[in-house]
C-alpha positions as CSV (number, residue, x, y, z in Angstrom):
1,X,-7.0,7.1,-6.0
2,X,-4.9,8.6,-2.9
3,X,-4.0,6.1,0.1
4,X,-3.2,7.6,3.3
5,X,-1.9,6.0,6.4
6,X,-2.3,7.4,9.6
7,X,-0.3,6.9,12.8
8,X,-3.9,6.4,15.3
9,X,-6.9,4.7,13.9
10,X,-8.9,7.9,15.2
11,X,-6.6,10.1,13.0
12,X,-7.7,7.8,9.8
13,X,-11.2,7.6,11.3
14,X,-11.4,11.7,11.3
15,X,-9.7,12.4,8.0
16,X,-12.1,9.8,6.3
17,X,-15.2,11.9,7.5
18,X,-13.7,14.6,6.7
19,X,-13.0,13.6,3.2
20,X,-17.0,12.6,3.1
21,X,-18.1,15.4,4.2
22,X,-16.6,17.1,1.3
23,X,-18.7,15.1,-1.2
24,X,-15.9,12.5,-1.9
25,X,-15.9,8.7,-1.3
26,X,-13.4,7.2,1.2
27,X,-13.2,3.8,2.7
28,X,-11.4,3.1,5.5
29,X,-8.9,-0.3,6.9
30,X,-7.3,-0.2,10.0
31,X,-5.5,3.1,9.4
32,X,-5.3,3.4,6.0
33,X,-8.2,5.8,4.3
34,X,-8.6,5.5,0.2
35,X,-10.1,8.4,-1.6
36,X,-11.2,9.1,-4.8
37,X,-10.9,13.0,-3.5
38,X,-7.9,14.8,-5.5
39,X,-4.4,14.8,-3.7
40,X,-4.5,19.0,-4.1
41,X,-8.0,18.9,-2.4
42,X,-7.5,15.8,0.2
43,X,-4.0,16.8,1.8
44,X,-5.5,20.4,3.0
45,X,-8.4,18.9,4.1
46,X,-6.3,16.1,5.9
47,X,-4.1,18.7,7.3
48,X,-6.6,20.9,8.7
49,X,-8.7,18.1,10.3
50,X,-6.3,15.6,11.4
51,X,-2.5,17.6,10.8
52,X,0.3,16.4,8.9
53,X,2.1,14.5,11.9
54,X,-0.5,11.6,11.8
55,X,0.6,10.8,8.6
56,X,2.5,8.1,8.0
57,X,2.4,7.4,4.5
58,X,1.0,8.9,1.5
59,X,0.5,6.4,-1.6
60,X,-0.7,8.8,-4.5
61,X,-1.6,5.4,-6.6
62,X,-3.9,4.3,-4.0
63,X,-1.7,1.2,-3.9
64,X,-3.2,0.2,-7.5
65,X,0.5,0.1,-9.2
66,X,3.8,0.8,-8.5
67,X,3.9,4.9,-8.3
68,X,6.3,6.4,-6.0
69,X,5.3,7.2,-2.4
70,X,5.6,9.5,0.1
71,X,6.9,7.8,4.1
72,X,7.0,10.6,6.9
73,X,9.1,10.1,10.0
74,X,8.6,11.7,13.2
75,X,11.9,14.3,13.3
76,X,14.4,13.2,16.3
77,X,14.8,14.1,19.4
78,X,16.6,17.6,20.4
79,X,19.0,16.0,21.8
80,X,19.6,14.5,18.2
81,X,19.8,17.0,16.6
82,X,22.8,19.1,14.7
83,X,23.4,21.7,17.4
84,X,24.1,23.9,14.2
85,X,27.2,25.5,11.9
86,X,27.6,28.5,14.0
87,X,27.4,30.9,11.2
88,X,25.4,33.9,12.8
89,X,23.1,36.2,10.1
């Protein structure tokens, strides 16, 4: 089972259909979306339909034990960021 958690409601709401439409069962709460889809199959699909920013978290147990997840953060600001090392190619 593969858990997803999306940022929007809508975003779990159009990965979920997305999923189905392929043949494979998903169930929705809140903004969470299990499938029984294969990871290699669902995170394309989930990435063509919805795009990997909406994801917030990716649980490839399905939240049935404790297997390692996945968290994605939004990346900071540019004013945040390193301004780089200078090295020049």
């Amino acid at each position: 089972m593969l858990r997803v958690s999306f940022s929007t409601m809508t975003a779990a709401r159009a990965a979920m259909n997305a999923l189905e439409a392929y043949g494979y069962r998903a169930e929705q709460s809140g903004r969470d979306v299990v499938t029984d889809c294969p990871t290699l199959l669902a995170i394309p699909v989930i990435q063509k339909r919805v795009g990997f920013a909406a994801i917030e978290r990716l649980d490839l147990s399905g939240g049935l034990s404790a297997e390692p997840t996945a968290e994605f953060f939004a990346p900071p600001p540019a004013s945040l960021r390193p301004q780089g090392s200078g090295l020049t190619a």
